[in-house]
C-alpha positions as CSV (number, residue, x, y, z in Angstrom):
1,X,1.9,-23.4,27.8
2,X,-1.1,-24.2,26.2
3,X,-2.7,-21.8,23.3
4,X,-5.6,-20.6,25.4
5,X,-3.0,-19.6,27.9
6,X,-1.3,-17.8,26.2
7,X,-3.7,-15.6,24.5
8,X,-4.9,-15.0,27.9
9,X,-1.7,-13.4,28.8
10,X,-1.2,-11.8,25.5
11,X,-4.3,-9.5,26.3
12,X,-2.8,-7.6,29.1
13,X,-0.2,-6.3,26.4
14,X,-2.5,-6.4,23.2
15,X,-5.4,-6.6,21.9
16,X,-6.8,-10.5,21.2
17,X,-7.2,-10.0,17.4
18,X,-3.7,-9.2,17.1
19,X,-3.1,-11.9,19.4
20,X,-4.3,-14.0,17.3
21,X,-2.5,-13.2,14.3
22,X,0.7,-13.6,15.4
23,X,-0.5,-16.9,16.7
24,X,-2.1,-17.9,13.3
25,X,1.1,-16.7,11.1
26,X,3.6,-18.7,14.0
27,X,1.8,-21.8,13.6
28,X,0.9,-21.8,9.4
29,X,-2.6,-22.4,10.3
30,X,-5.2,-21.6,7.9
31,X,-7.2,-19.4,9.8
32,X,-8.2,-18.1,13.7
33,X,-11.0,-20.7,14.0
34,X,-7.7,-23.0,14.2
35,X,-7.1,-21.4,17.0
36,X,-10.3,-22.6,19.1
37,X,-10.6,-26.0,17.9
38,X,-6.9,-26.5,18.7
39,X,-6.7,-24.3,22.3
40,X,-5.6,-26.8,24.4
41,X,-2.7,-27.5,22.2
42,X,0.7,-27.2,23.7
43,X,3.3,-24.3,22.5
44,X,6.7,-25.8,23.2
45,X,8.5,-22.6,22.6
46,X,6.9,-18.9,22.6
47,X,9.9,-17.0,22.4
48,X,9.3,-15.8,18.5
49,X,5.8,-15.0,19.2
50,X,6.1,-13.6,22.5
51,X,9.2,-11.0,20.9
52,X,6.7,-10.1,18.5
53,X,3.7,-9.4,20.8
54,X,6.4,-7.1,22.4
55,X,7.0,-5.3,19.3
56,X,3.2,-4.7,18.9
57,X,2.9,-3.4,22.5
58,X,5.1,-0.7,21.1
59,X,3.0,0.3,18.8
60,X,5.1,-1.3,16.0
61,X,2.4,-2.0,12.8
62,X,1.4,-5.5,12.4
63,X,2.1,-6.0,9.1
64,X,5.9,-5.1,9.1
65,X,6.1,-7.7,12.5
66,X,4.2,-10.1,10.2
67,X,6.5,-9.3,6.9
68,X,3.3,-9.1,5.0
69,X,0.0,-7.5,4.2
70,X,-3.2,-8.5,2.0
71,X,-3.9,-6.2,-0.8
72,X,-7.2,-7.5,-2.9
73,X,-7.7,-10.4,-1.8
74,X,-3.3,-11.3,-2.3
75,X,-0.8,-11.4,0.3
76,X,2.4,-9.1,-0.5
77,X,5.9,-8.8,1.2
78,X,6.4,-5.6,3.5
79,X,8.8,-4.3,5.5
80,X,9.7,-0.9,7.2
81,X,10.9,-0.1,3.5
82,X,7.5,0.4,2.5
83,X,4.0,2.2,2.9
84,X,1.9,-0.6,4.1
85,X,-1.1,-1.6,1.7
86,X,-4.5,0.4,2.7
87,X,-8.1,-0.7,2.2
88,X,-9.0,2.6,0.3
89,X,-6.2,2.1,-2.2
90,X,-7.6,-1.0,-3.0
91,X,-10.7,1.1,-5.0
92,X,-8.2,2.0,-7.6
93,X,-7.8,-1.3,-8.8
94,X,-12.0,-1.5,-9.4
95,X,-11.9,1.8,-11.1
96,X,-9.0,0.3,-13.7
97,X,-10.8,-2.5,-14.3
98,X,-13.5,-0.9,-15.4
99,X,-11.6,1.4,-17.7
100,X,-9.7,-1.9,-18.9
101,X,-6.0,-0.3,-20.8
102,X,-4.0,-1.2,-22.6
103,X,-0.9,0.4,-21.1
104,X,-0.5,1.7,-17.4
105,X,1.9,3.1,-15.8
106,X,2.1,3.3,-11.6
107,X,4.0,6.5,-10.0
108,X,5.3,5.4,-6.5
109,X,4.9,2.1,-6.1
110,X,6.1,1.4,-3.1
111,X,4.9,-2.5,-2.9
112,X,4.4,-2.8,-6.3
113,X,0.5,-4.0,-4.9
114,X,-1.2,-1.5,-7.3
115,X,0.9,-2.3,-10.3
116,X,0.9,-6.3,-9.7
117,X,-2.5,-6.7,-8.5
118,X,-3.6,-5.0,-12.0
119,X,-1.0,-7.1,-14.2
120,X,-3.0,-10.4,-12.5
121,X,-6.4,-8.7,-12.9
122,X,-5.7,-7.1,-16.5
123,X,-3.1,-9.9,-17.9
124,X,-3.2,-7.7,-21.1
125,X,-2.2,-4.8,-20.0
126,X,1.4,-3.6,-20.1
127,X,1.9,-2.3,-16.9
128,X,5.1,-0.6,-15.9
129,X,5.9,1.0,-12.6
130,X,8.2,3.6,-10.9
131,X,9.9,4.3,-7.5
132,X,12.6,6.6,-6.4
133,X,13.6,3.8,-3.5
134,X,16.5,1.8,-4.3
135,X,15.0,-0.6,-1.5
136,X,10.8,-0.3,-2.2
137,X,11.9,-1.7,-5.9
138,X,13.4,-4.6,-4.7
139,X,10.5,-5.3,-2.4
140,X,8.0,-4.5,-5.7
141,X,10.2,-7.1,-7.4
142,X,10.5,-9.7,-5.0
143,X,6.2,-9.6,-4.7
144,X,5.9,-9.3,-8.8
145,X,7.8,-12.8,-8.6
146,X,6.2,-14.4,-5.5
147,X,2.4,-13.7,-7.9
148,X,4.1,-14.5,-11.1
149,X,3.3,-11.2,-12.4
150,X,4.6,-9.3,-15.7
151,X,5.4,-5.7,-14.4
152,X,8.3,-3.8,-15.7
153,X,10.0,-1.6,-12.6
154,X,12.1,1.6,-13.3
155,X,14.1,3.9,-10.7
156,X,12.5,7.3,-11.2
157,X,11.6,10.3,-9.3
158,X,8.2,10.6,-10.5
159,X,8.4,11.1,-14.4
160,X,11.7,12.8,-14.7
161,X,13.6,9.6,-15.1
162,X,11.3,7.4,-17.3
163,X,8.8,8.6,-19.4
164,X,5.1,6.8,-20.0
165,X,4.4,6.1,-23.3
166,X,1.2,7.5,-25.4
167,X,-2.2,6.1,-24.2
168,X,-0.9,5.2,-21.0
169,X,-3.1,5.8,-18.0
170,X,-0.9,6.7,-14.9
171,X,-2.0,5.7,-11.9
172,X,0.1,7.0,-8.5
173,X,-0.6,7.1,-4.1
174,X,1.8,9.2,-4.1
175,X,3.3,10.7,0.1
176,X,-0.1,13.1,0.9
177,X,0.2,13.4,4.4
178,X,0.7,16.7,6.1
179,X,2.7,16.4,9.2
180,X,1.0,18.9,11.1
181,X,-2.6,17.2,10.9
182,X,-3.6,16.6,14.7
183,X,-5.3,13.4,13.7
184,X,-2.3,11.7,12.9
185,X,-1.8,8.0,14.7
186,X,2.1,9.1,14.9
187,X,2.7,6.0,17.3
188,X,2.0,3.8,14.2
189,X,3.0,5.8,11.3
190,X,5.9,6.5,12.9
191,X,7.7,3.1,11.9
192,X,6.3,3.6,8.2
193,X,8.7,5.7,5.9
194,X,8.7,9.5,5.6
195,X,9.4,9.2,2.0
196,X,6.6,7.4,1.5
197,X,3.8,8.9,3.7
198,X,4.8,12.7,4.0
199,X,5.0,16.0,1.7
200,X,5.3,19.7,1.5
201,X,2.6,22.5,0.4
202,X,0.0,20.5,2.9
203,X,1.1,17.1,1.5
204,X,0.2,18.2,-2.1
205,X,3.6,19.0,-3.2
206,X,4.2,15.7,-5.5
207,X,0.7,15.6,-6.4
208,X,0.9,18.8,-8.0
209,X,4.5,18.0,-9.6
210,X,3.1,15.2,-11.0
211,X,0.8,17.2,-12.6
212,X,2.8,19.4,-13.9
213,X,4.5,16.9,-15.7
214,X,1.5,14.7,-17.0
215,X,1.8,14.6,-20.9
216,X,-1.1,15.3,-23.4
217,X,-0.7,12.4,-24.9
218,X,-2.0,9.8,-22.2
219,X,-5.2,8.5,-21.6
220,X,-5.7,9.7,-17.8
221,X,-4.7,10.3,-14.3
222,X,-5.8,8.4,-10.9
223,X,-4.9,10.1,-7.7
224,X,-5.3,9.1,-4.4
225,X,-5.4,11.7,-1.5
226,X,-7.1,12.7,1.8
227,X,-10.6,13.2,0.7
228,X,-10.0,17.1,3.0
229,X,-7.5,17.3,0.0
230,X,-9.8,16.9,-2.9
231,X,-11.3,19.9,-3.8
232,X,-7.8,21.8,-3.8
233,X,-6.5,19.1,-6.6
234,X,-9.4,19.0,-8.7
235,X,-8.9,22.7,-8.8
236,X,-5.1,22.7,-9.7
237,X,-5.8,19.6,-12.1
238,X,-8.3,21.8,-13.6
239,X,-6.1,24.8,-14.2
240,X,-3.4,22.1,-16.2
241,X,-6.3,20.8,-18.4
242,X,-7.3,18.0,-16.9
243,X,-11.0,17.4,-15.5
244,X,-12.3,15.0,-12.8
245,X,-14.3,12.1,-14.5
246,X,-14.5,10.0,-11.0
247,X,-14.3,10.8,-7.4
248,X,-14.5,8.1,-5.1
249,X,-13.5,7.7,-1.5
250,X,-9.9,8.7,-1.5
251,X,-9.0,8.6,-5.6
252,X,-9.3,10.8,-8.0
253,X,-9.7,9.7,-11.9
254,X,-9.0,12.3,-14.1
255,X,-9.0,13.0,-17.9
């Protein structure tokens, strides 16, 4: 079968650009304009690719059928052990850079996107970062080496297990999402991890622990959350002493 051909009969399942993809990853080619230049270009065997258009067709996310996502412009390792990378989060990173310290320290890190994507963009920063997942710090670790970047991971559950220094800013996405929100793509978020995505109190809960717990002594907090979310945060942060210096999009940069 040529490549042409079987893009056509990939559309019946899903859609092209996915298609596509999975093509472009299968065959290591640099791009999907490959894709046209090369379409009457046999496939001698489809059986990878055609498994994985199956496991899109089932709503399962591309990234985690791919193994990996881009995350500012990098590629990082996922799997179903981790929240995938988001757009929005990536606004975080812009907002550090233009604060520029010395020492950070990232709640949650899943990935470990956030916390090695600013050890490449701030190589003087220390940058340490936490997780309560046995199985989303080996993935952080495993993308830390793949970029050749200088984070420091701990097993914590938020700060109760390791402690930032003083001046550090702490950055955390931290689970937000309220289960009973009736705009939730449950299909796809379904095969993302609970730990990661979901909390109590209308998905504030571990936002507001982590509140609690932010010491004097640092230099600041960055939140994301739903932006329907905002207002109730800045309130609570307010209340703890802290006051909003940035909002925008979904984060929330606090002093």
């Amino acid at each position: 079968m040529i490549i042409s051909e079987w893009l056509k009969q990939c559309s019946n399942k899903i859609d092209r650009l996915d298609a596509e993809l999975i093509l472009v990853d299968f065959l290591g080619a640099s791009d999907r304009s490959y894709l046209v230049s090369h379409a009457d270009d046999e496939l001698s065997n489809t059986t990878q690719i055609d498994a994985q258009v199956d496991r899109r067709a089932d709503g399962e996310p591309l990234a985690y059928i791919l193994g990996h996502r881009e995350f500012y412009g990098r590629n990082f390792f996922v799997t179903p052990d981790v929240l995938i990378p988001r757009p929005e989060t990536e606004t975080i990173i812009d907002i550090v850079k233009q604060i520029s310290p010395a020492s950070i320290m990232d709640v949650g890190t899943g990935s470990g996107c956030i916390a090695i994507t600013l050890s490449l963009e701030l190589p003087e920063a220390s940058i340490n970062a936490v997780d309560i997942s046995d199985d989303a710090l080996r993935i952080a670790q495993k993308n830390a080496a793949h970029h050749g970047a200088r984070v420091q991971f701990h097993k914590s559950n938020l700060l109760n297990d390791y402690k930032p220094g003083p001046g550090t800013l702490i950055i955390a996405n931290l689970p937000y999402v309220d289960r009973e929100w009736d705009w939730l793509d449950h299909q796809s978020l379904d095969h993302e991890p609970s730990l990661a995505l979901y909390a109590e109190q209308g998905g504030l809960a571990l936002i507001y622990q982590l509140i609690d717990q932010y010491p004097e002594n640092c230099s600041g907090l960055i939140l994301e959350a739903d932006t329907s979310q905002h207002d109730t945060i800045i309130k609570y942060a307010r209340e703890h002493g802290l006051e909003l210096v940035e909002q925008q999009g979904f984060i929330l940069y606090f002093k």
